[in-house]
KESE-180242 format. One record per residue (C-alpha): residue number from 1; residue in three letters; z, y, x. Coordinates in Angstrom, 2 decimals. Layout:
REM residues N
     n   res         z         y         x
   NUM   ALA         Z         Y         X
...
***
This chain:
REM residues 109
     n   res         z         y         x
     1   UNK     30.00     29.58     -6.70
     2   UNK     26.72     31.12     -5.22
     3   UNK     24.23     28.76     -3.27
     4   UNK     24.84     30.65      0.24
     5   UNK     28.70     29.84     -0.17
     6   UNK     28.18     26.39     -0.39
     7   UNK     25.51     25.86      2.15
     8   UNK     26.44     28.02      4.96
     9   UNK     23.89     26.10      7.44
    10   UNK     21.22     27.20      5.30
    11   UNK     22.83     30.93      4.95
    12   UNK     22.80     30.76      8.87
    13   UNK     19.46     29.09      9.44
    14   UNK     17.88     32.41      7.01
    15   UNK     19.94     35.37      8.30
    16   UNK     19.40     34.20     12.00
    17   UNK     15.48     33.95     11.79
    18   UNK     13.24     36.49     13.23
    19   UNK     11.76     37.27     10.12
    20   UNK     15.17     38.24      8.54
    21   UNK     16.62     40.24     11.54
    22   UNK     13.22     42.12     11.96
    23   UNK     13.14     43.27      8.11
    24   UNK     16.82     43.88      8.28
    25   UNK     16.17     46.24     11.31
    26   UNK     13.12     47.89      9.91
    27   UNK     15.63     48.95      6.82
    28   UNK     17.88     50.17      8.18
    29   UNK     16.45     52.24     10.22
    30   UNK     14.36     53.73      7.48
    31   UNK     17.72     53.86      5.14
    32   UNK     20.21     55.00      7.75
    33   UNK     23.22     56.00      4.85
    34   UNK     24.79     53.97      2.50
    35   UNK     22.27     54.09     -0.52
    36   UNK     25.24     53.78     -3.12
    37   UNK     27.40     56.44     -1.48
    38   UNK     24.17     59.01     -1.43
    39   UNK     23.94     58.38     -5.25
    40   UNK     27.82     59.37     -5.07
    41   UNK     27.01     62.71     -3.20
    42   UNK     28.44     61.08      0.20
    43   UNK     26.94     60.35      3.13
    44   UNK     28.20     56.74      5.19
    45   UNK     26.54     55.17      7.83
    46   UNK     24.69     51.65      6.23
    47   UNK     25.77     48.46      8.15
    48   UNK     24.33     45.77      6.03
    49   UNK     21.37     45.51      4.05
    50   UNK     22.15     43.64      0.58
    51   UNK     20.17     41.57     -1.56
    52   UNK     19.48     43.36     -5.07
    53   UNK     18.86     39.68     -6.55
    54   UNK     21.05     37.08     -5.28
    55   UNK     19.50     34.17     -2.95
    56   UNK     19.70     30.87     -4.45
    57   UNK     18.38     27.54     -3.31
    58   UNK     15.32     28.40     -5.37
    59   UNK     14.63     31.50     -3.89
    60   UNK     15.69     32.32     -0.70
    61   UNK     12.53     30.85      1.17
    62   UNK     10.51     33.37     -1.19
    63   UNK      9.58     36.23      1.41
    64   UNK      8.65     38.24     -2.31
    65   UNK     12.39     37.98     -2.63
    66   UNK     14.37     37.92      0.04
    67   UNK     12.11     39.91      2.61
    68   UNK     11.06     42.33     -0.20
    69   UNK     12.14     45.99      0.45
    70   UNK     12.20     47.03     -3.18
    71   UNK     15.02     43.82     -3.41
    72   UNK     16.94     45.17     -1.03
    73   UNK     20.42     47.85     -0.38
    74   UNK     21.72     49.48      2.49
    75   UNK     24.97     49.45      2.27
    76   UNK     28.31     50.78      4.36
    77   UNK     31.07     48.48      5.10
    78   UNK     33.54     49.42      2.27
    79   UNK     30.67     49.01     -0.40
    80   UNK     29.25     45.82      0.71
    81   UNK     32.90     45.12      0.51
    82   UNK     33.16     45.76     -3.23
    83   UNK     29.67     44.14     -4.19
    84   UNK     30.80     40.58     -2.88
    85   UNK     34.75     40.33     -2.75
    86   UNK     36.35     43.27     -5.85
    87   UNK     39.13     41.48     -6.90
    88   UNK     39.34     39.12     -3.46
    89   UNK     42.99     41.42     -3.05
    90   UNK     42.06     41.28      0.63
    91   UNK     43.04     45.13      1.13
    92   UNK     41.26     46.98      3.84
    93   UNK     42.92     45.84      7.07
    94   UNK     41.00     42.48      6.40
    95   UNK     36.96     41.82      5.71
    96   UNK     35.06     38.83      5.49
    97   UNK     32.17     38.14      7.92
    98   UNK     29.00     36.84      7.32
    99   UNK     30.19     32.94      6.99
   100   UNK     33.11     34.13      3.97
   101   UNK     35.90     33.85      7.40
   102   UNK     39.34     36.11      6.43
   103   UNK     39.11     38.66      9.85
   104   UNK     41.33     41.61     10.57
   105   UNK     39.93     44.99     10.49
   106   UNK     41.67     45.66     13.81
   107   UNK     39.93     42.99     15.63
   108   UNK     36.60     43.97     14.38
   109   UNK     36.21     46.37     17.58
***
């Protein structure tokens, strides 16, 4: 089990600082499309911006790694989907949010 699934305070505490929603911003607007789908000759809007190297307890303070453009994805919804639940047999009327929470697809509004 990964270090942010086990400490969600700490998962909260890093993706609702500044520093994280300003370099999450900044990337996404310079990598508008899913980066994944491009290299698939499609084009999907990004929604999330992934880490390339997993945050652990030993890293995630590391701005080199978890701020780090070159360390990081833009992704769309379905792929960010596949990177961190394939095999969750969730289907796609159902995602899971930022804290691992089962939500419907038709609530997401």
């Amino acid at each position: 089990m990964s270090f942010y699934k086990q400490n969600r305070k700490e998962q909260n505490r890093f993706y609702d600082s500044k520093k994280w929603r300003r370099c999450r911003e900044v990337y996404l607007s310079e990598h508008p499309l899913c980066e994944r789908c491009l290299k698939a000759g499609r084009a999907s809007t990004a929604e999330h911006v992934h880490h390339k190297i997993e945050l652990t307890e030993e890293n995630y303070k590391d701005p080199m790694i978890a701020l780090n453009p070159e360390h990081l994805e833009a992704l769309c919804f379905d792929c960010h989907q596949k990177e961190h639940h394939e095999g969750d047999e969730v289907g796609k009327e159902f995602y899971f949010d930022a804290d691992g929470n089962l939500c419907s697809v038709l609530a997401k509004g």
